[in-house]
Backbone bond lengths (Angstrom), bond angles and torsions (degrees), N, CA, C in turn:
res aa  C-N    CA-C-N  psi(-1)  N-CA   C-N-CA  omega(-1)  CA-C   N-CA-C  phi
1 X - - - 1.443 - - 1.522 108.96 -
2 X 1.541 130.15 112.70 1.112 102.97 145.46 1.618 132.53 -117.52
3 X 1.676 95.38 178.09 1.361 98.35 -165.49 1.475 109.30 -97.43
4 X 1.620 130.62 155.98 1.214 117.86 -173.97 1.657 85.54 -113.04
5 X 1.189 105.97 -174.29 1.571 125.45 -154.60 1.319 90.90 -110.71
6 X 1.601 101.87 146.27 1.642 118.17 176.86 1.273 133.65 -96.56
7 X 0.797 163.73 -171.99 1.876 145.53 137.81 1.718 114.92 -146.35
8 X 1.443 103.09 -179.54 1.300 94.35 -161.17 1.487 90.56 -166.49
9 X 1.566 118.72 149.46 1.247 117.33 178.83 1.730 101.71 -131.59
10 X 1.294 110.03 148.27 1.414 114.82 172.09 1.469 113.33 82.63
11 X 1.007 136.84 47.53 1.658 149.30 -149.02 1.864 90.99 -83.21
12 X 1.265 126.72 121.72 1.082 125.12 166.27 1.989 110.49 -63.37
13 X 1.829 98.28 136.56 1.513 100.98 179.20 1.682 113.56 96.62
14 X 0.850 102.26 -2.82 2.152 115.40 -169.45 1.841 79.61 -127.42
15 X 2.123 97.79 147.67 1.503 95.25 147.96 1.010 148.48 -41.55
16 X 1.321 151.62 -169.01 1.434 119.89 158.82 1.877 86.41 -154.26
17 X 1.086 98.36 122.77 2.003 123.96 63.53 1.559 87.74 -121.89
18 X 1.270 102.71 152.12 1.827 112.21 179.45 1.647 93.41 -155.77
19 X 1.313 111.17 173.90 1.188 141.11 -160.20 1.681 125.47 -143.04
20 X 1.175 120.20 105.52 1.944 88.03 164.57 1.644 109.12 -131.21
21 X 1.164 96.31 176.63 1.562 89.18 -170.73 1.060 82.19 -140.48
22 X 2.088 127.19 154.29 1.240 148.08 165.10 1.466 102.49 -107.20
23 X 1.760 100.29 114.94 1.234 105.37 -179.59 1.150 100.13 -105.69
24 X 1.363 126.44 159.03 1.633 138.76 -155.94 1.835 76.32 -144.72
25 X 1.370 116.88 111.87 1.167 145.71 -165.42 1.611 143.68 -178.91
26 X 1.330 128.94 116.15 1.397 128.29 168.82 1.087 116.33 -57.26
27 X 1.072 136.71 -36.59 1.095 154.58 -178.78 2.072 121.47 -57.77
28 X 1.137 91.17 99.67 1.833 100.26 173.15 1.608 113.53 -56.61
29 X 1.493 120.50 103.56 1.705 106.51 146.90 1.590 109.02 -45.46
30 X 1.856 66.89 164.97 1.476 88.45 -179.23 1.501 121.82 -52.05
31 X 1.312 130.94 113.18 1.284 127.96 -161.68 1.857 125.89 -52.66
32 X 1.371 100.29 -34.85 1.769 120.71 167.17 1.140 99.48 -51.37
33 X 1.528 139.33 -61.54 1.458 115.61 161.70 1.625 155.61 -112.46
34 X 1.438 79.73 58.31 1.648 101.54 172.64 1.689 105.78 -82.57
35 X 1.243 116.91 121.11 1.429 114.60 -178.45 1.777 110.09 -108.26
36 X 0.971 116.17 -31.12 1.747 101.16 156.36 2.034 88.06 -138.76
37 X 1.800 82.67 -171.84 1.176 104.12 -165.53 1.533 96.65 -146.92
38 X 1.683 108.57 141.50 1.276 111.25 168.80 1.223 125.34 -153.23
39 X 1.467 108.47 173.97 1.646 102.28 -148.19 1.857 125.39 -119.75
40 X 1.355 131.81 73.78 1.516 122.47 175.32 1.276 115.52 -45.67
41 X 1.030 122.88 94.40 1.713 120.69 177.42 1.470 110.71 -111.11
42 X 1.281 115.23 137.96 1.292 130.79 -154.37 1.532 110.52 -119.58
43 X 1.565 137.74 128.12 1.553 138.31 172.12 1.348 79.78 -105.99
44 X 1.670 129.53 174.57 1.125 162.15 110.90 1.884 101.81 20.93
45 X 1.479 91.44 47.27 1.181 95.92 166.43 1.753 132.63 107.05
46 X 1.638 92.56 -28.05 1.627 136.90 165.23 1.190 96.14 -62.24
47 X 1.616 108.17 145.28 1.812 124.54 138.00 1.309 108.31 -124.13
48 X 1.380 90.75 133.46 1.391 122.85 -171.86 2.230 102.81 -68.69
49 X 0.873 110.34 154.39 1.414 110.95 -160.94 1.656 100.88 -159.96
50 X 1.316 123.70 154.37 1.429 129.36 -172.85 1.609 103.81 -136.29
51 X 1.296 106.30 137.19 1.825 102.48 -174.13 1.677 98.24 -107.26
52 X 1.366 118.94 78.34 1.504 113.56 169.56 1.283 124.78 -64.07
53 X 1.118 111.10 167.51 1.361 106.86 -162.57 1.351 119.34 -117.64
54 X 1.443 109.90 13.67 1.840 113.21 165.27 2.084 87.32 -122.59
55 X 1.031 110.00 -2.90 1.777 85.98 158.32 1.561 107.14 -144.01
56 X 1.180 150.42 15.74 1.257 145.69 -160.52 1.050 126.54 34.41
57 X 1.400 149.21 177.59 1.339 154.03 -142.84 1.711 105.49 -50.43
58 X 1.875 97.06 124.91 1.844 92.52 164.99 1.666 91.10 -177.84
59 X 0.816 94.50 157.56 1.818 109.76 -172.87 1.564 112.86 -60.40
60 X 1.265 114.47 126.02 1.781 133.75 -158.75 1.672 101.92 -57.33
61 X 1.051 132.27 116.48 1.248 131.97 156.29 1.566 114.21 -152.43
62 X 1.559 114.88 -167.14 1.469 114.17 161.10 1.406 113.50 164.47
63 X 1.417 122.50 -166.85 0.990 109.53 -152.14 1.895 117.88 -86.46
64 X 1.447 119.59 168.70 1.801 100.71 -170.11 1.627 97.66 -90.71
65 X 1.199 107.25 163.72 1.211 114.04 -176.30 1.719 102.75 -119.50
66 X 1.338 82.31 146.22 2.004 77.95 -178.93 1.690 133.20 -50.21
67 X 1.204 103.86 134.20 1.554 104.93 -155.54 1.172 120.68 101.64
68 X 1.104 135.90 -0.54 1.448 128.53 -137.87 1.341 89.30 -129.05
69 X 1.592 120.58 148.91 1.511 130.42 160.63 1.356 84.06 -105.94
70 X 2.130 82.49 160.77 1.740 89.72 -173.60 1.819 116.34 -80.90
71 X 1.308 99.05 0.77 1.803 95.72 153.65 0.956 128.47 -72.65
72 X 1.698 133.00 -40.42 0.910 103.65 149.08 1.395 164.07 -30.95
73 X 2.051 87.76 -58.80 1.324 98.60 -168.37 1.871 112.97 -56.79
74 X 1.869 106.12 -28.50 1.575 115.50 -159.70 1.784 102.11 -71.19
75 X 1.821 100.50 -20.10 1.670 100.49 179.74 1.794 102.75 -83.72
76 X 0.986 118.98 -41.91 1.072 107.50 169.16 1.349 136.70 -79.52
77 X 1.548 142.66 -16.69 0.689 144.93 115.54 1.373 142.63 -7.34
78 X 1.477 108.10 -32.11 1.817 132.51 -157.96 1.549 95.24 -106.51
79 X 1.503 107.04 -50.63 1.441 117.61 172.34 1.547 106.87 -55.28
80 X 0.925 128.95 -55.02 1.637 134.23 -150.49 1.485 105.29 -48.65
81 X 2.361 95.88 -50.89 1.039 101.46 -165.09 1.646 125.55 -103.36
82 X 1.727 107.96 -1.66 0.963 98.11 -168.53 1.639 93.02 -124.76
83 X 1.521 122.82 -19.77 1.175 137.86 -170.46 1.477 109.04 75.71
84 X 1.088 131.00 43.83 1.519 135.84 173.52 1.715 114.08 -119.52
85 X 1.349 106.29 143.29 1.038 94.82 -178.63 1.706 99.46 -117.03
86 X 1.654 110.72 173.14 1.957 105.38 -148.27 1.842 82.20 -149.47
87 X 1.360 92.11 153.55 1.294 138.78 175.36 1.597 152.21 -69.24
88 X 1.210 170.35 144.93 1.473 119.96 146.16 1.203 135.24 62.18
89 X 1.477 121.69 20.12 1.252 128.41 174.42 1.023 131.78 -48.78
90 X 1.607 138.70 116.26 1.577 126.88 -169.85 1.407 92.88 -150.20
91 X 1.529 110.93 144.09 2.127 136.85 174.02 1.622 88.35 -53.80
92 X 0.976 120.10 140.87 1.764 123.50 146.92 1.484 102.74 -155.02
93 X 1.379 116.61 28.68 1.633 112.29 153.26 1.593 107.38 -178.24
94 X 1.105 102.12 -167.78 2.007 108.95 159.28 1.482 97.07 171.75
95 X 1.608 115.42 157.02 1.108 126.97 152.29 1.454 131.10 -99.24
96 X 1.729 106.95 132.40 1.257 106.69 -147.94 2.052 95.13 -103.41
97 X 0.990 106.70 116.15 1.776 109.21 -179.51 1.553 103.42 -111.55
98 X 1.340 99.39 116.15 1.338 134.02 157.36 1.495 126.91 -99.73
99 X 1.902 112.24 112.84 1.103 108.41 -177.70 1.577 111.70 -110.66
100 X 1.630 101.99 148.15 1.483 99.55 -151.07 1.733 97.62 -97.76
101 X 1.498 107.23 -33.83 1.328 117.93 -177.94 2.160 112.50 -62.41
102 X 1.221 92.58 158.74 1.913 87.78 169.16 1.595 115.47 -87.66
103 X 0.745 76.13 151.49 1.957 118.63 -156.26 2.048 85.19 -44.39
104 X 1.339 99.89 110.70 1.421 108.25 145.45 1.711 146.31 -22.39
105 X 1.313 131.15 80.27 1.360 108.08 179.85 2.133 118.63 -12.75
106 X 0.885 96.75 127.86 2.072 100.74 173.31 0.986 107.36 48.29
107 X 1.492 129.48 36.85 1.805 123.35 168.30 1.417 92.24 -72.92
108 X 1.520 105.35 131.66 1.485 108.12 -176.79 1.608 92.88 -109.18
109 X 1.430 148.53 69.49 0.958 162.35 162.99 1.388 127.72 -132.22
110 X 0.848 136.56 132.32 1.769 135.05 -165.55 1.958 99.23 -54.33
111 X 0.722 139.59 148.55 1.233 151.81 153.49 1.329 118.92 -122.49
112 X 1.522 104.41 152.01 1.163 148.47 -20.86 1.457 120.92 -53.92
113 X 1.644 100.39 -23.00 1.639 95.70 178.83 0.907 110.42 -137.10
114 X 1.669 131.83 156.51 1.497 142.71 142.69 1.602 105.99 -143.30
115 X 1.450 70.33 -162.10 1.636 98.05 -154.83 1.150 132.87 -138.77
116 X 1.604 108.91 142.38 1.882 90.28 -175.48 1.585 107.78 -135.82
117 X 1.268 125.12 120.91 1.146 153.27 -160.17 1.363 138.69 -78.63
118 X 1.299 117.79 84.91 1.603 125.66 172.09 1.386 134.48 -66.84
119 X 1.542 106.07 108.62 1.408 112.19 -175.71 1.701 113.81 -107.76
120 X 1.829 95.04 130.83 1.698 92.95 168.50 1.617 118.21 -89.62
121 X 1.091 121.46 143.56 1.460 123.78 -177.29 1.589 107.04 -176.41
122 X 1.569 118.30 176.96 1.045 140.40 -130.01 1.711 106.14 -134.50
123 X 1.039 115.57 126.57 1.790 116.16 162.17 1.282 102.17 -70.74
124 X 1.699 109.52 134.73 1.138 136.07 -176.80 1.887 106.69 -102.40
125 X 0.994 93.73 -48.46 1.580 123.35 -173.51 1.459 134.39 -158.99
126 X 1.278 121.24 109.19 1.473 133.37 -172.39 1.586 87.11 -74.44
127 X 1.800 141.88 126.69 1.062 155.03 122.64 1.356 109.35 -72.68
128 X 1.864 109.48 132.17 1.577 114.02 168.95 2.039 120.57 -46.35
129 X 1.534 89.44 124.10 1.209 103.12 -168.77 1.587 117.69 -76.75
130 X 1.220 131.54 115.43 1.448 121.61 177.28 1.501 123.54 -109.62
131 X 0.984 136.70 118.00 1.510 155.13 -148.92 2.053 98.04 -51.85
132 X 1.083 143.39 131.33 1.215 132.58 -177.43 1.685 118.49 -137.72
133 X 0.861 157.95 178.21 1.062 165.90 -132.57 1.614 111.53 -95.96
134 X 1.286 118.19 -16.76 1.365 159.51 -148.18 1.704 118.59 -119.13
135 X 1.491 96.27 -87.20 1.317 116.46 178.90 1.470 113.04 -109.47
136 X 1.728 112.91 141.69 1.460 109.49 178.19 1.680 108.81 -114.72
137 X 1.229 131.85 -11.82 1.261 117.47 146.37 1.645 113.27 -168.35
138 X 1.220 136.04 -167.83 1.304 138.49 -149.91 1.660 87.92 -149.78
139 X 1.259 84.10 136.49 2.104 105.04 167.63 1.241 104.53 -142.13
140 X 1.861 109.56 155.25 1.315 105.69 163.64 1.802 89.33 -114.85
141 X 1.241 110.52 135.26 1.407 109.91 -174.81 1.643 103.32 -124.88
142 X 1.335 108.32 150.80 1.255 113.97 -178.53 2.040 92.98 -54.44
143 X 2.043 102.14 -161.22 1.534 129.95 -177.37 2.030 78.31 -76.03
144 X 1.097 112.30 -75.97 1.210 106.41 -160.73 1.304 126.18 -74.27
145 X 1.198 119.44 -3.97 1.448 121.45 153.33 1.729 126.14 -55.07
146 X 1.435 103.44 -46.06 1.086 139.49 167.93 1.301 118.45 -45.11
147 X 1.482 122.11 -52.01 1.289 133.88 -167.16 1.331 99.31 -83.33
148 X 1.635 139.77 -38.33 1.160 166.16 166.16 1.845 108.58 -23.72
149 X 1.586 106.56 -57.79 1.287 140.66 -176.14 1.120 120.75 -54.81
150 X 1.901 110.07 -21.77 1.537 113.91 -168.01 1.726 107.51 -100.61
């Protein structure tokens, strides 16, 4: 099956006029501007899912921190919130944001473009989960559990 790519104009939270596009891709952007990273992680059929607690249920990721490749950031990130550690990491998309307007006083974001990064991979190990400031708990839920959530 494949998937074709989406787009979207006027993204609430970005300057505007802006742009993004959903690329359905193996393929890594340029890593300098990947600004978070996130993670589909898969058990025996499960996706793993995080119930935060300023938006409720959505797949563990966030933003990279300096130094950081976006493997890292998606293992640590994944850990923070769900306490699991993952596998098999591989690109199978990103969103590509293009801003059309001039550059903001202190936009601390790459301009004109970045990116934010979807990784497929694997639970390695479920570690006991403890509720944090952040996240209030972790599921692996079936396709339709999942869909349920939104």
């Amino acid at each position: 099956m494949k998937l074709g790519n989406l787009s979207k104009t006027n993204i609430d939270l970005l300057p505007k006029p802006n742009e993004y596009q959903l690329v359905f891709t193996e393929k890594m952007p340029l890593v300098g501007l990947v600004t978070a990273v996130f993670g589909l992680i898969f058990s025996g059929g499960r996706f793993l899912m995080t119930k935060l607690r300023s938006r409720g249920w959505d797949i563990p990721g966030g933003h990279v921190e300096p130094r950081e490749t976006p493997e890292e950031t998606v293992r640590r990130e994944i850990y923070e919130e769900t306490a699991v550690r993952v596998t098999n990491l591989r690109p199978f998309a990103h969103k590509k944001f293009t801003i059309h307007a001039p550059q903001p006083p202190n936009y601390k974001y790459p301009y004109p473009l970045c990116y934010q990064l979807f990784l497929l991979g694997e639970v390695l190990a479920l570690d006991p989960f403890i509720k944090t400031e952040e996240a209030a708990a972790r599921k692996l839920l079936t396709p339709t559990e999942v869909r349920q959530t939104a």
